[in-house]
C-alpha positions as CSV (number, residue, x, y, z in Angstrom):
1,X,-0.5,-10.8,33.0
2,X,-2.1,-13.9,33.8
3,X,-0.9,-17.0,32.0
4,X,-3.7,-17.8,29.8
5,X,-3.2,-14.1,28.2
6,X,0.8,-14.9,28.2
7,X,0.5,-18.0,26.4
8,X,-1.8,-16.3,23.6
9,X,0.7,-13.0,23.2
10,X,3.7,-15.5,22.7
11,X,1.2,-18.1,20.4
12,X,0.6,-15.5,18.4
13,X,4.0,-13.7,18.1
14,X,5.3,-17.0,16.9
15,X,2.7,-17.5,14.0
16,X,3.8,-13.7,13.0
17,X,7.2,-14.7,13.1
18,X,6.8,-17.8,11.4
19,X,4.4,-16.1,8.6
20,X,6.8,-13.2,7.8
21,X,9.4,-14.6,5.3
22,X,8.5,-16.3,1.9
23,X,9.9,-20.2,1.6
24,X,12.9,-19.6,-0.6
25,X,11.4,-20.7,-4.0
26,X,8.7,-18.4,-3.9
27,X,10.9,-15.4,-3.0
28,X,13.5,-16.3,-6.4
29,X,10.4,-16.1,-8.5
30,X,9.5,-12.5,-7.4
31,X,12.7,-10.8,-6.3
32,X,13.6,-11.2,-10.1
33,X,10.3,-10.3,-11.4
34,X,8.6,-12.1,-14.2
35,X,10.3,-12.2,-17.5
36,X,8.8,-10.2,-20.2
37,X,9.0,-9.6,-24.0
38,X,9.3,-6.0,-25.1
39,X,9.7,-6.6,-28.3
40,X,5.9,-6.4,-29.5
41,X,4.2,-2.7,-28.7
42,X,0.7,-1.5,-29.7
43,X,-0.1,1.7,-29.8
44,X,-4.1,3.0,-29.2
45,X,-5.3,6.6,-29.5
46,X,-7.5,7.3,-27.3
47,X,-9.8,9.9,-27.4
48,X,-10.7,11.5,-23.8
49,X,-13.2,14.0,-24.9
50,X,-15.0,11.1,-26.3
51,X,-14.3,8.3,-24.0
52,X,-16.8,6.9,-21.1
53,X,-15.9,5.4,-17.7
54,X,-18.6,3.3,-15.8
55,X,-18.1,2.2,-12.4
56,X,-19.7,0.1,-9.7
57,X,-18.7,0.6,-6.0
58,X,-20.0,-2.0,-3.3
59,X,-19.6,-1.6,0.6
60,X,-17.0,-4.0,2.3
61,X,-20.3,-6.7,3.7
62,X,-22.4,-6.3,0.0
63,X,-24.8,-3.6,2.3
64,X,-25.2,-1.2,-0.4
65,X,-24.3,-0.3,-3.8
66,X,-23.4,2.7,-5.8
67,X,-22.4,3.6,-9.9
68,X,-21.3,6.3,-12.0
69,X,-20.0,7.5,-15.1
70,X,-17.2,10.0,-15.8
């Protein structure tokens, strides 16, 4: 390997490495989760015969389109 392509494998392994772990205040907020209250539930009935889903699809670049209903 020449030494151009051996400075850019070990570049970017160290930006990988360095990118991997959360800083420590941001992985205390999610490893506990967020705090919710439980104490308030609503109930809906839903009727599926009745009910309507539309939908809108686009390609990854905004090249096409497509929609539907189920």
């Amino acid at each position: 390997m020449n030494n151009t392509g051996f400075r850019l494998c070990l570049s970017l392994l160290l930006i990988m490495a360095g990118c991997s772990e959360k800083p420590a205040r941001q992985k205390a907020d999610t490893e506990a989760g967020p705090q919710r209250d439980n104490s308030i539930v609503t109930k809906v009935n839903i009727d599926p015969v009745r009910s309507i889903i539309k939908w809108k699809g686009t390609k990854l670049m905004g090249t096409g389109k497509h929609e539907g209903t189920l």
